[in-house]
The first five atom37 places (N, CA, C, CB, O) and aatype in JSON, in Angstrom:
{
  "aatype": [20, 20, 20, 20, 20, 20, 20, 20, 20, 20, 20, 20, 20, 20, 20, 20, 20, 20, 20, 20, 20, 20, 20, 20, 20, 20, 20, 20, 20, 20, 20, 20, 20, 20, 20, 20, 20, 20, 20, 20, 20, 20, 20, 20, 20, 20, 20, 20, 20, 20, 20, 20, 20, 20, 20, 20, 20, 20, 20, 20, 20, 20, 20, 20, 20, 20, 20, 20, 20, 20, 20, 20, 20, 20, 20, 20, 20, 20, 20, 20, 20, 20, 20, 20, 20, 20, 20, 20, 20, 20, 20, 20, 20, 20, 20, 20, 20, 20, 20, 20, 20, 20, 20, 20, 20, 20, 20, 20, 20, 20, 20, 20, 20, 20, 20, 20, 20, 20, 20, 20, 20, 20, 20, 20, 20, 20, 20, 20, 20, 20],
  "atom_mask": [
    [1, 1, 1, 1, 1],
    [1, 1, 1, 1, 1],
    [1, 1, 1, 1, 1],
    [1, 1, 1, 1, 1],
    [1, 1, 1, 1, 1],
    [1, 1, 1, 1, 1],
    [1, 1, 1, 1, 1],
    [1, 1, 1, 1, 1],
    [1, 1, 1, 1, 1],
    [1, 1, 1, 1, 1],
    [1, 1, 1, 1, 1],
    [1, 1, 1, 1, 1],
    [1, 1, 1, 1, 1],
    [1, 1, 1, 1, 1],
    [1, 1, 1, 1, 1],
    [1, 1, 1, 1, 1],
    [1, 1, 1, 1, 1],
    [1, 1, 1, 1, 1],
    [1, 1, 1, 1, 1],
    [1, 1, 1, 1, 1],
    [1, 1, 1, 1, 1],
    [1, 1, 1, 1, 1],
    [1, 1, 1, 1, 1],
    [1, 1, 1, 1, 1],
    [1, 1, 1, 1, 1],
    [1, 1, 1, 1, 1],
    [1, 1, 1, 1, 1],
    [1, 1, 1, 1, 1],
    [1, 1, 1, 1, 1],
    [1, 1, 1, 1, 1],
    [1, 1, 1, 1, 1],
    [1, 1, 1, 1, 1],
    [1, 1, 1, 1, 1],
    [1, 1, 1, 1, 1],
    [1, 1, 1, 1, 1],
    [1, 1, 1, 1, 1],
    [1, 1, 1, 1, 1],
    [1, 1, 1, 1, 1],
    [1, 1, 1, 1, 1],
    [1, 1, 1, 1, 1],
    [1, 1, 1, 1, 1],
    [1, 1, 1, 1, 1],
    [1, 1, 1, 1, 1],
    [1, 1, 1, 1, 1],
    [1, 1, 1, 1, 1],
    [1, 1, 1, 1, 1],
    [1, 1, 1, 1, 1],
    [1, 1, 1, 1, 1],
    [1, 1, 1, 1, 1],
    [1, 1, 1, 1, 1],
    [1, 1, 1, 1, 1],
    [1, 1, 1, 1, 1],
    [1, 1, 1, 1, 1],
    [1, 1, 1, 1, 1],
    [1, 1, 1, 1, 1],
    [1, 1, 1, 1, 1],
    [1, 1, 1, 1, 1],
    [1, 1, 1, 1, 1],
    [1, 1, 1, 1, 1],
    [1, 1, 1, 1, 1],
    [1, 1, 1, 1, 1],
    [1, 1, 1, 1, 1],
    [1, 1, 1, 1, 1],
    [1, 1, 1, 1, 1],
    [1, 1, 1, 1, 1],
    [1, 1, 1, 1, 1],
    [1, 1, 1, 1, 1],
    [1, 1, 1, 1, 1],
    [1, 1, 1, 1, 1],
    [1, 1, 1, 1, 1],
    [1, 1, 1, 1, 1],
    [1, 1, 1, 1, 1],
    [1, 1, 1, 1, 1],
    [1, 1, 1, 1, 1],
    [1, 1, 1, 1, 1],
    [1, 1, 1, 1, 1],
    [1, 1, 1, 1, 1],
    [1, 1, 1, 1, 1],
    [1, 1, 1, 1, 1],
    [1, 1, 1, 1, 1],
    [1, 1, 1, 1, 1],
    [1, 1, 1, 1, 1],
    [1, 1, 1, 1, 1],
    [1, 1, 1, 1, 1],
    [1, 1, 1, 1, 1],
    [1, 1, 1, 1, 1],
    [1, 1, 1, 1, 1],
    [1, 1, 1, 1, 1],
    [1, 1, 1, 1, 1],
    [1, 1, 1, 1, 1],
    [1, 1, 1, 1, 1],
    [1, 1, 1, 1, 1],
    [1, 1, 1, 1, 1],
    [1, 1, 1, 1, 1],
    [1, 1, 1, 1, 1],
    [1, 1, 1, 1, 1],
    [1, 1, 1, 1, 1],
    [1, 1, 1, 1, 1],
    [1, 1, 1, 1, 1],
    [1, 1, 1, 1, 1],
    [1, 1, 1, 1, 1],
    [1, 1, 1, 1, 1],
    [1, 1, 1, 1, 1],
    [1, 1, 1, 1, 1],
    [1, 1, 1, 1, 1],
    [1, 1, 1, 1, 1],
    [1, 1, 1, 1, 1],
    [1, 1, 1, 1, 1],
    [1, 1, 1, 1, 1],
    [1, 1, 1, 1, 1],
    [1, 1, 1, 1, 1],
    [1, 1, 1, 1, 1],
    [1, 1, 1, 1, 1],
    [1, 1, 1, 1, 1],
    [1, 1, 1, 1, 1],
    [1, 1, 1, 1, 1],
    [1, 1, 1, 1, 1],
    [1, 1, 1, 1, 1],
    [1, 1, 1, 1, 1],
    [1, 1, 1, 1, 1],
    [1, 1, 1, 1, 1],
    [1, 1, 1, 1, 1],
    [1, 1, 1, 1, 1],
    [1, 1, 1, 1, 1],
    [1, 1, 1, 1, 1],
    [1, 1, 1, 1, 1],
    [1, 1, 1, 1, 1],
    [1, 1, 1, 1, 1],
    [1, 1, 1, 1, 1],
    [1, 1, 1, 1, 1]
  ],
  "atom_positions": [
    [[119.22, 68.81, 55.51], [118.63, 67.51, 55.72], [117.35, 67.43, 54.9], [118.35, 67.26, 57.24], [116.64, 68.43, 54.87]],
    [[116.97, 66.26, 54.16], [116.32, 66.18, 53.29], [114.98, 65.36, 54.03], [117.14, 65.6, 52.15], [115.36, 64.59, 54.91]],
    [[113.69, 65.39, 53.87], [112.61, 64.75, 54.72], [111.83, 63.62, 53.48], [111.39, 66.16, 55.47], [111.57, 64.04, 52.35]],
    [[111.65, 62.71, 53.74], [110.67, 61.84, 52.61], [109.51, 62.45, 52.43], [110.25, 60.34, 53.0], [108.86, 62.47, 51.38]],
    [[109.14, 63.14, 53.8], [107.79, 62.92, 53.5], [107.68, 64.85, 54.06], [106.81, 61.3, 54.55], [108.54, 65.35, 54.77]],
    [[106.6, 65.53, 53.6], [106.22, 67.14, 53.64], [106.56, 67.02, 55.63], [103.96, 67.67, 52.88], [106.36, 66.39, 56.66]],
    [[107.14, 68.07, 55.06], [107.06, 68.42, 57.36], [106.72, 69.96, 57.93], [109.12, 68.21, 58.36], [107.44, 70.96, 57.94]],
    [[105.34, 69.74, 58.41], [105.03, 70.92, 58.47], [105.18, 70.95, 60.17], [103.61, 71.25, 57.7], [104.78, 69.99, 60.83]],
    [[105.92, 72.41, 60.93], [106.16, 72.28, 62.15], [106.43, 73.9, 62.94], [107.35, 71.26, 62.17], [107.2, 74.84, 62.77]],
    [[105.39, 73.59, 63.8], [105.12, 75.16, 65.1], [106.1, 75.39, 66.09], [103.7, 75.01, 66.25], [106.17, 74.52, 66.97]],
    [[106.56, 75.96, 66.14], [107.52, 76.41, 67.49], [107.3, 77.04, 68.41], [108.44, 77.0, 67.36], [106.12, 77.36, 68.34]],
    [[107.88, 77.55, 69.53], [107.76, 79.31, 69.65], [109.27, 79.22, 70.13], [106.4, 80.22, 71.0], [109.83, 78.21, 70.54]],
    [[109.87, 80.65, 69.96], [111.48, 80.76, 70.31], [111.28, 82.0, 71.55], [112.67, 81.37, 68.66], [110.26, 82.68, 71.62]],
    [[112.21, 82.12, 72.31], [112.48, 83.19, 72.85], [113.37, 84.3, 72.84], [112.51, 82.92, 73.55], [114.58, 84.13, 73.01]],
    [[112.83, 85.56, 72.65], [113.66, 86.27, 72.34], [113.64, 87.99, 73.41], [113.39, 86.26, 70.75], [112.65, 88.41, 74.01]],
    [[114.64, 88.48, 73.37], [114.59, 89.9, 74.25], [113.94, 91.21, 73.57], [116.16, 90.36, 74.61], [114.21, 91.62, 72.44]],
    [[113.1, 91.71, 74.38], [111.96, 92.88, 73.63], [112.54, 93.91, 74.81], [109.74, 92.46, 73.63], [113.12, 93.66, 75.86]],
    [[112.04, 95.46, 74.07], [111.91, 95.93, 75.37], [110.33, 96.78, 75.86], [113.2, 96.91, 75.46], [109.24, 97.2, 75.46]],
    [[111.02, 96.67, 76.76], [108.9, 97.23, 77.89], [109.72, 99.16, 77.89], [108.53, 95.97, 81.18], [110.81, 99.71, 78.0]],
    [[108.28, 99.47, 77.7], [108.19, 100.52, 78.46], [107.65, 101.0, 79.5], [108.01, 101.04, 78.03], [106.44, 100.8, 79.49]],
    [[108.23, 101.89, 80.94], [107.21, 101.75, 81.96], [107.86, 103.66, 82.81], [107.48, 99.76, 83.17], [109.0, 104.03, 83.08]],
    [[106.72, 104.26, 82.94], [106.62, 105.65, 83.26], [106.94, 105.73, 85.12], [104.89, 106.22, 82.71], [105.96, 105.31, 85.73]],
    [[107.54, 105.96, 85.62], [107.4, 106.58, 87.51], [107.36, 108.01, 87.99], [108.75, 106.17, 88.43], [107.89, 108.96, 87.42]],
    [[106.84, 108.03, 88.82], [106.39, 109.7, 89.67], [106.77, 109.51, 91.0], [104.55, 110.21, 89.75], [105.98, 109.09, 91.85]],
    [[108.03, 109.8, 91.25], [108.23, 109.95, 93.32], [107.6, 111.25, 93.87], [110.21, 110.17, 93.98], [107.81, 112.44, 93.65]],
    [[106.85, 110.66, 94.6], [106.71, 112.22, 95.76], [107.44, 112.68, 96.28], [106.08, 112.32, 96.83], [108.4, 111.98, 96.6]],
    [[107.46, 113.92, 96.64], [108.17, 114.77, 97.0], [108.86, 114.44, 98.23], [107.52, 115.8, 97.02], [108.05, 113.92, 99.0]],
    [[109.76, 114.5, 98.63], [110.42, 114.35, 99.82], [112.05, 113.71, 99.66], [109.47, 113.44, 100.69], [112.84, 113.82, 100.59]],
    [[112.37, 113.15, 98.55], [113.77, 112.12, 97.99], [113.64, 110.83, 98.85], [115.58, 112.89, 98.34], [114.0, 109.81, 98.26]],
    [[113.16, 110.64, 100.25], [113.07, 109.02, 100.95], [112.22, 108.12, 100.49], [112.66, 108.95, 102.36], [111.06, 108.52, 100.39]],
    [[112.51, 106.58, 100.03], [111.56, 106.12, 99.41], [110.35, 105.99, 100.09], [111.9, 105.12, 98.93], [110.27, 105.98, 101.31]],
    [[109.31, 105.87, 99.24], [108.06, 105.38, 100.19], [107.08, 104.51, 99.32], [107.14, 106.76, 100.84], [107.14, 104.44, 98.09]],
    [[106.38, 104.0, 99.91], [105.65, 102.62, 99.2], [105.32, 102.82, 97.74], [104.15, 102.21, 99.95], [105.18, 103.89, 97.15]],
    [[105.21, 101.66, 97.29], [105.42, 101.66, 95.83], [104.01, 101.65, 95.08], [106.3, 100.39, 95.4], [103.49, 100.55, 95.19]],
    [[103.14, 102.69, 94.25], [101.94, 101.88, 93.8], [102.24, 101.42, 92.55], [100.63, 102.62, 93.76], [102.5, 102.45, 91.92]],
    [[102.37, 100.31, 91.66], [102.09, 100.34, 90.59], [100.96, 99.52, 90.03], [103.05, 100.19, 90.14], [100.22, 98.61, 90.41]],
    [[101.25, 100.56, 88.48], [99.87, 99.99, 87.59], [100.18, 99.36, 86.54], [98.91, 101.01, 87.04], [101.23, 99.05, 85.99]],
    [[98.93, 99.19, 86.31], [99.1, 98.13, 84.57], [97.8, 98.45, 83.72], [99.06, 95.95, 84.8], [96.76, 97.9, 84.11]],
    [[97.76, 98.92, 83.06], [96.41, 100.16, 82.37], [96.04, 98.99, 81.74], [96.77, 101.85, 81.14], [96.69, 97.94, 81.79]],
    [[94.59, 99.22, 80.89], [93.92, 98.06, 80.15], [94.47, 98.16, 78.61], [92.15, 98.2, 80.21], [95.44, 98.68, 78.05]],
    [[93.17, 97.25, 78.19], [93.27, 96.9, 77.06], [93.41, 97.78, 75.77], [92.41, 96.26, 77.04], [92.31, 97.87, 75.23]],
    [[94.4, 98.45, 75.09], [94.41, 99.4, 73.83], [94.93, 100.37, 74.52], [93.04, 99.8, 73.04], [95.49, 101.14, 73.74]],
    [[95.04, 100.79, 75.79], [95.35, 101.84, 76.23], [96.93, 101.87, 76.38], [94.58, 102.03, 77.36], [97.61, 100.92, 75.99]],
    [[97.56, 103.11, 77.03], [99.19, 102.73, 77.31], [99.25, 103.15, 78.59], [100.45, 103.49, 76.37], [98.21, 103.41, 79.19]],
    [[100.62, 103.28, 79.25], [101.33, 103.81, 80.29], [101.1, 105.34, 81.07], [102.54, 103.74, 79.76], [101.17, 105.57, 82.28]],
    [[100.78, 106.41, 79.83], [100.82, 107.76, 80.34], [99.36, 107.76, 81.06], [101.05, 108.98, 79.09], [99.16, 108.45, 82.05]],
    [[98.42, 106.97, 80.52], [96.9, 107.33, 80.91], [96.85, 106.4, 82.05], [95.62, 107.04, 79.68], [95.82, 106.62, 82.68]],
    [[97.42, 105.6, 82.49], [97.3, 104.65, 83.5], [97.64, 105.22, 85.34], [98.42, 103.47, 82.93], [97.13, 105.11, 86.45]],
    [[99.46, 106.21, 84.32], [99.82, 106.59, 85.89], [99.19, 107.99, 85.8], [101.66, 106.6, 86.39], [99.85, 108.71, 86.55]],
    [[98.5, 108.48, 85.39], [97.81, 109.59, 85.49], [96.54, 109.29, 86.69], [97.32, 109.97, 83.95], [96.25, 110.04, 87.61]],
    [[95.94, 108.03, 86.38], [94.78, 107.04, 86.82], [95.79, 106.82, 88.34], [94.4, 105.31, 85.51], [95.11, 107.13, 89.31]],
    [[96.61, 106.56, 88.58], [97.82, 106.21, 89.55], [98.15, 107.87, 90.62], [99.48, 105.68, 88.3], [98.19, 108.05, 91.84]],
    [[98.29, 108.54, 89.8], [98.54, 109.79, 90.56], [97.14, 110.17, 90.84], [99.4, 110.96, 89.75], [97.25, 110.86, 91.85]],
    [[95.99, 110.13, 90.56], [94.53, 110.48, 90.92], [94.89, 110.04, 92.23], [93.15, 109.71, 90.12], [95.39, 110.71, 93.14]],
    [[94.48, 108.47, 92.21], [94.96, 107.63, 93.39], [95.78, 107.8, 94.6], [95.51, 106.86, 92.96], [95.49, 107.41, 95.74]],
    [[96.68, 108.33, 94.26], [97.46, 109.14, 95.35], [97.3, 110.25, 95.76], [98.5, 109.28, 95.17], [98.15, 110.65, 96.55]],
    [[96.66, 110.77, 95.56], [96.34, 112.21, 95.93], [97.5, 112.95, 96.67], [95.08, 112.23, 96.86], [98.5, 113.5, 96.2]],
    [[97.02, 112.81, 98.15], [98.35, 113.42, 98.99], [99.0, 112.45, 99.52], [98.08, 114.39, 100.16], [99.9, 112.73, 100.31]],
    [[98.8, 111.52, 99.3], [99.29, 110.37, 100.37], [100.62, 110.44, 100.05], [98.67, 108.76, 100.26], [100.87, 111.23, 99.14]],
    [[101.56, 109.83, 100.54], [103.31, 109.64, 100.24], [103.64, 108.47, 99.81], [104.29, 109.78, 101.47], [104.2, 107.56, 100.44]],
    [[103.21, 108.5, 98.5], [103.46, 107.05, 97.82], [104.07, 106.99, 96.34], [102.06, 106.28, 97.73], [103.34, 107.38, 95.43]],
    [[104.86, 106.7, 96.15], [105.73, 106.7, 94.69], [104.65, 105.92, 93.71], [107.48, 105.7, 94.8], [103.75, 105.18, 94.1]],
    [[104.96, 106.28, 92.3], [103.96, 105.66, 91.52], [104.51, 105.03, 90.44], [102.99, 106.53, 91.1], [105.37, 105.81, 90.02]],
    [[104.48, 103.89, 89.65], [105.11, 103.49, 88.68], [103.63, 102.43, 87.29], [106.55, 102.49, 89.62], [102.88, 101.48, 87.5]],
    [[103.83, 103.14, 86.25], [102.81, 102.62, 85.09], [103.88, 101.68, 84.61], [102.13, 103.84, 83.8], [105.09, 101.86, 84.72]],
    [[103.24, 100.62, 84.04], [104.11, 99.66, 83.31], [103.15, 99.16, 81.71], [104.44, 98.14, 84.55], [102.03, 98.73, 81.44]],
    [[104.14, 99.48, 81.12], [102.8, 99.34, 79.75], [103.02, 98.08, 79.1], [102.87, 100.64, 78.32], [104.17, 97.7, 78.91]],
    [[102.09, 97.42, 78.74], [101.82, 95.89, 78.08], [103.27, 96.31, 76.67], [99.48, 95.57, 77.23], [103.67, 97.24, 75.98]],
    [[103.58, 94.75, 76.99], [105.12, 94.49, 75.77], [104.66, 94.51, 73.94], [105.96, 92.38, 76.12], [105.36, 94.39, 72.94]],
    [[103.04, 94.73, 74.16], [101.99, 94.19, 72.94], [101.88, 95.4, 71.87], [100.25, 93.82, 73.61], [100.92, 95.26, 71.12]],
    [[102.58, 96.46, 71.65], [101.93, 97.02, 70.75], [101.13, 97.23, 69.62], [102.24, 97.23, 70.66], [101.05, 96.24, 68.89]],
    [[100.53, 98.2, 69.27], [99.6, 98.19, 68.19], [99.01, 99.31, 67.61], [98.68, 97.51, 68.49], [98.64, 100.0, 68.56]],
    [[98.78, 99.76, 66.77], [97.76, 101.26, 66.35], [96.8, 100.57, 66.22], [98.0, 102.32, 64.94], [96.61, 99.49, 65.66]],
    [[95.88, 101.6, 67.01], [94.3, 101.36, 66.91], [93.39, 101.91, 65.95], [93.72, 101.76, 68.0], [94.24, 102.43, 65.22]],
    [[92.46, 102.15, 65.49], [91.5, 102.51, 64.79], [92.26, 103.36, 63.71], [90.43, 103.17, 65.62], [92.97, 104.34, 63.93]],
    [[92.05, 102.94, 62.82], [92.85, 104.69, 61.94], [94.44, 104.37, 61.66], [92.9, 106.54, 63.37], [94.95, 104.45, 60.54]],
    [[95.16, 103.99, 62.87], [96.59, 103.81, 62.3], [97.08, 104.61, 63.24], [96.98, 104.22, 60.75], [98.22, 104.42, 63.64]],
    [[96.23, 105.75, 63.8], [97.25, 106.91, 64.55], [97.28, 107.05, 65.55], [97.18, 108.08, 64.38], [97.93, 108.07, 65.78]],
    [[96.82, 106.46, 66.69], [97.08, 106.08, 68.15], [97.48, 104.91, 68.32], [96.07, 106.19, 68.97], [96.87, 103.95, 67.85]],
    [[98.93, 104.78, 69.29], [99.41, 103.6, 69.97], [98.82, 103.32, 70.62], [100.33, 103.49, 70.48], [98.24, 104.21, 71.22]],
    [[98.52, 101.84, 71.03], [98.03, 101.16, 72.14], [98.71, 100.27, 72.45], [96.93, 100.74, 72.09], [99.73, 100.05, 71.79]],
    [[98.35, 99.43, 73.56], [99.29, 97.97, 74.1], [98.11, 97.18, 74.49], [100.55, 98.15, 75.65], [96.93, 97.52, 74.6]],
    [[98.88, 95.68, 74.71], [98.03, 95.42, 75.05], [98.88, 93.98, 76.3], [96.99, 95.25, 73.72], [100.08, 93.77, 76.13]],
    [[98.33, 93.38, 77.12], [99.24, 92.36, 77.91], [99.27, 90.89, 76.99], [98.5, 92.07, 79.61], [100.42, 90.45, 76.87]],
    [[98.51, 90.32, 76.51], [98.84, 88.71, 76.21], [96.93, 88.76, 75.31], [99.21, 87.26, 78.3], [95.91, 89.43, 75.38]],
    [[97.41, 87.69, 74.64], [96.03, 87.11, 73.87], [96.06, 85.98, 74.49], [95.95, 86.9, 72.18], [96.78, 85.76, 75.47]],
    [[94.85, 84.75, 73.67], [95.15, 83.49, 74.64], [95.93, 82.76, 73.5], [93.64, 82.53, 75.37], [95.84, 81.53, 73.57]],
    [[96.73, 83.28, 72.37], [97.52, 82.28, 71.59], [98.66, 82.2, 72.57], [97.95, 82.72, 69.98], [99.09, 83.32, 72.87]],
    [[99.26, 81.21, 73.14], [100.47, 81.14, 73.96], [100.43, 81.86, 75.23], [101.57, 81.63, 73.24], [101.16, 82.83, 75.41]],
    [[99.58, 81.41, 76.16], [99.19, 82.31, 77.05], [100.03, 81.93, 78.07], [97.78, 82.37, 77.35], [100.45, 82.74, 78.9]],
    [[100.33, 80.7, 78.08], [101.18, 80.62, 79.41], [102.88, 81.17, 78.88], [101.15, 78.7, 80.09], [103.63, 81.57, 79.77]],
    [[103.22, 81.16, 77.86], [104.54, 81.89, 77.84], [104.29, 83.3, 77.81], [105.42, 81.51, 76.64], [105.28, 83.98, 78.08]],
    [[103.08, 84.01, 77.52], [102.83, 85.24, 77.89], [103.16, 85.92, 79.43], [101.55, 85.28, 77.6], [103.82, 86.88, 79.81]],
    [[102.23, 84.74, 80.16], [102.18, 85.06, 81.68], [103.94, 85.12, 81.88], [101.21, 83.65, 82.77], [104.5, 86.11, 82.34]],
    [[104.69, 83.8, 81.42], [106.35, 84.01, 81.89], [106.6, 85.41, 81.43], [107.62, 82.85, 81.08], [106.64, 86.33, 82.24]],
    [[106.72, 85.57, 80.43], [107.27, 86.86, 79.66], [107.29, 88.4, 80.38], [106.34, 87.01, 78.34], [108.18, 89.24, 80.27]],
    [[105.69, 88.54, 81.36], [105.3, 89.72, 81.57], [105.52, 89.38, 82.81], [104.06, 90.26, 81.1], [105.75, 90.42, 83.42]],
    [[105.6, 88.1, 83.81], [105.91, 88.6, 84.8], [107.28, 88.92, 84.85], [105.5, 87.92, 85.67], [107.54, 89.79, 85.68]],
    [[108.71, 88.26, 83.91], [110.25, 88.15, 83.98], [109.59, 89.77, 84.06], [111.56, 87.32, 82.56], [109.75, 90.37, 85.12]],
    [[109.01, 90.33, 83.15], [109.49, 91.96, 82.51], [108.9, 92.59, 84.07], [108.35, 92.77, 80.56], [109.86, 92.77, 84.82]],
    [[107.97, 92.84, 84.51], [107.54, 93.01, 85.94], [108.66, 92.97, 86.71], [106.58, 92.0, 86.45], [108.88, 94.08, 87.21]],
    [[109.43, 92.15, 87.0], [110.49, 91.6, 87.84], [111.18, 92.51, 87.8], [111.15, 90.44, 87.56], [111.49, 93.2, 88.77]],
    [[111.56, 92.69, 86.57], [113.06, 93.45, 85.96], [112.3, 94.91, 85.65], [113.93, 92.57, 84.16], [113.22, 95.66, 85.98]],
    [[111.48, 95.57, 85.34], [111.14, 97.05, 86.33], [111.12, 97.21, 87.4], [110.12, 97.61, 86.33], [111.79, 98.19, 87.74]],
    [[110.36, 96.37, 88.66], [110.61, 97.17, 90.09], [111.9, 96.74, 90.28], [109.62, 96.81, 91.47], [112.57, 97.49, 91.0]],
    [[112.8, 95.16, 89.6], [114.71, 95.48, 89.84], [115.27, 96.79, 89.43], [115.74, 94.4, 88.85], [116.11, 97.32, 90.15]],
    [[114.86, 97.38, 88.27], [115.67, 98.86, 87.81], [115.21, 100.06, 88.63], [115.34, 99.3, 86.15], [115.94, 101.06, 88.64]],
    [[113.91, 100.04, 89.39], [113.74, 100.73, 89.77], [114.03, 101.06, 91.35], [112.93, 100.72, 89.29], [114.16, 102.16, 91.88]],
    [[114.1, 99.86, 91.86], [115.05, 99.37, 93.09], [116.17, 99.87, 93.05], [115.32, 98.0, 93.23], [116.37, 100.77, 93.86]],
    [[117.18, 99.52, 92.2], [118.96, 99.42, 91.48], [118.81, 101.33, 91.72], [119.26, 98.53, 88.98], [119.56, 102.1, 92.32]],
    [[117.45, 101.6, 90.93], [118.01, 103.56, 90.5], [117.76, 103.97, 91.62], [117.08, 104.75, 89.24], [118.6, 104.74, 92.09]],
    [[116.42, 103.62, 92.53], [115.8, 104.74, 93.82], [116.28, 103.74, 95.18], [113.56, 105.08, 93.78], [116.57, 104.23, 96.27]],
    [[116.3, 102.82, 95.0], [116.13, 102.65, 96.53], [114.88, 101.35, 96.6], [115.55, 104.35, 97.36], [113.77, 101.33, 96.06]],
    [[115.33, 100.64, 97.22], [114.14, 99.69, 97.27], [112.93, 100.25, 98.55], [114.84, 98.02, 97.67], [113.17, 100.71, 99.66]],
    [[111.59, 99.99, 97.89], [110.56, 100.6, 98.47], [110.26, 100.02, 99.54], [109.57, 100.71, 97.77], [110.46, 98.81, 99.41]],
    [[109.64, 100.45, 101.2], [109.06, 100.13, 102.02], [108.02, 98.57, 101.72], [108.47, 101.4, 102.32], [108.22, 97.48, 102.25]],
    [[107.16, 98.83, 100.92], [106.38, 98.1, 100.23], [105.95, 98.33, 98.92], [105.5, 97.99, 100.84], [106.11, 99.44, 98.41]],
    [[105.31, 97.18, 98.18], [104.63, 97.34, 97.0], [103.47, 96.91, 96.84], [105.19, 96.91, 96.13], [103.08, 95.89, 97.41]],
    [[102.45, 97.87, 95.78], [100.91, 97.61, 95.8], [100.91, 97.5, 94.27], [99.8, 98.9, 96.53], [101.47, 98.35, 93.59]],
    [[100.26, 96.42, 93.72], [99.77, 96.36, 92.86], [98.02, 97.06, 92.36], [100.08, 95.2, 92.89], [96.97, 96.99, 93.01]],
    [[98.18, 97.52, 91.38], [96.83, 97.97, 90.75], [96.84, 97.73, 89.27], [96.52, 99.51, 91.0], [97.91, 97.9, 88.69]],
    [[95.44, 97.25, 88.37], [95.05, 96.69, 87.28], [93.71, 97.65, 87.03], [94.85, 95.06, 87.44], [92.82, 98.05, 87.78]],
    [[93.94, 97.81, 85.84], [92.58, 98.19, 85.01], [92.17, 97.33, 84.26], [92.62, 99.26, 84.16], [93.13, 96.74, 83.78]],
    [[90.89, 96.8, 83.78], [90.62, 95.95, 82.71], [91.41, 94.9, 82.67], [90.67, 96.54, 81.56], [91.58, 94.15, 83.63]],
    [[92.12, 94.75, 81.25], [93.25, 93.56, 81.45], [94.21, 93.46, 82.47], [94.08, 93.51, 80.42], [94.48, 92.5, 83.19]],
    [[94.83, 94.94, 82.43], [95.51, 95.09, 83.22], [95.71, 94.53, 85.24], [95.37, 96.19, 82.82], [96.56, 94.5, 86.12]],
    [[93.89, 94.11, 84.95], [93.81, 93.65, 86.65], [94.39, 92.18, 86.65], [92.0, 93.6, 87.39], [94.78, 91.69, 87.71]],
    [[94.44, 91.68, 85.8], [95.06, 90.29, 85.59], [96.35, 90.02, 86.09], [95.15, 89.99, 84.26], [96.93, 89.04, 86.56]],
    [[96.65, 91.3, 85.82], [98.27, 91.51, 85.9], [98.74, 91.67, 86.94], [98.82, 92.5, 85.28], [99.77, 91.22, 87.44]],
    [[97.48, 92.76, 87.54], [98.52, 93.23, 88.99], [97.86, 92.04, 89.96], [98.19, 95.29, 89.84], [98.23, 91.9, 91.12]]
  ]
}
C-alpha cells in the first residue's frame, strides 16, 4: 500500500520471553509457606534468594527468587544484571511481569504442591514488585 503523504508510526507488539526464577524447599518434602523475592535493580536471582534464605533461617518456609525479564551487562560487559520495567511502557511492563509472576508460582504449584500461603518480598525495585 502506497501513502501520499510520509507515515511515520509507534507500536508496541506482544511477544513470549522467557523469565528466569531460582527455589529452595526446606527440608521435610510437605509444602510449607511460600517466601518469594524479587532482588533490585542490576542485580539477579542467585543474590536475592540467598537474601531469602538469610530470611528464613530455621523457620519452615520454602523460598523462591524470581529475576526481572530485563537483562543487561553492567559496567565492563562482564556481569549480568536484570532489571523489572523502565517508565518507557510502563503499564505493559506491569502486565508482562505480573502474567510472568502468575505463571512461576503456577509451575511451581503444577511441580510441588500448592503452598499453605504466599509472602511476597522486594528489594529496591524489586519492592514494587512484591
Amino acid at each position: 500500500m502506497r501513502y501520499p503523504v510520509a507515515v511515520n508510526v509507534e507500536r508496541t507488539i506482544q511477544v513470549a520471553t522467557h523469565g528466569r526464577y531460582l527455589a529452595d524447599f526446606a527440608e521435610g518434602g510437605s509444602r510449607r509457606p511460600l517466601l518469594v523475592g524479587f532482588h533490585g535493580y542490576a542485580e539477579q536471582a542467585p543474590l536475592h534468594l540467598e537474601r531469602l534464605l538469610a530470611v528464613r533461617g530455621d523457620l519452615a518456609l520454602d523460598a523462591a527468587a524470581i529475576q526481572g525479564l530485563h537483562r543487561f551487562y553492567r559496567s565492563g560487559g562482564e556481569e549480568l544484571a536484570a532489571s523489572w520495567m523502565t517508565r518507557e511502557d510502563r503499564e505493559l511492563m506491569i502486565a508482562d511481569n505480573v502474567a510472568y509472576v502468575d505463571a512461576v508460582l503456577d509451575a511451581l504449584t503444577h511441580e510441588f504442591g500448592e503452598p499453605p500461603a504466599v509472602f511476597f518480598n522486594g528489594f529496591s525495585q524489586g519492592a514494587s514488585m512484591a
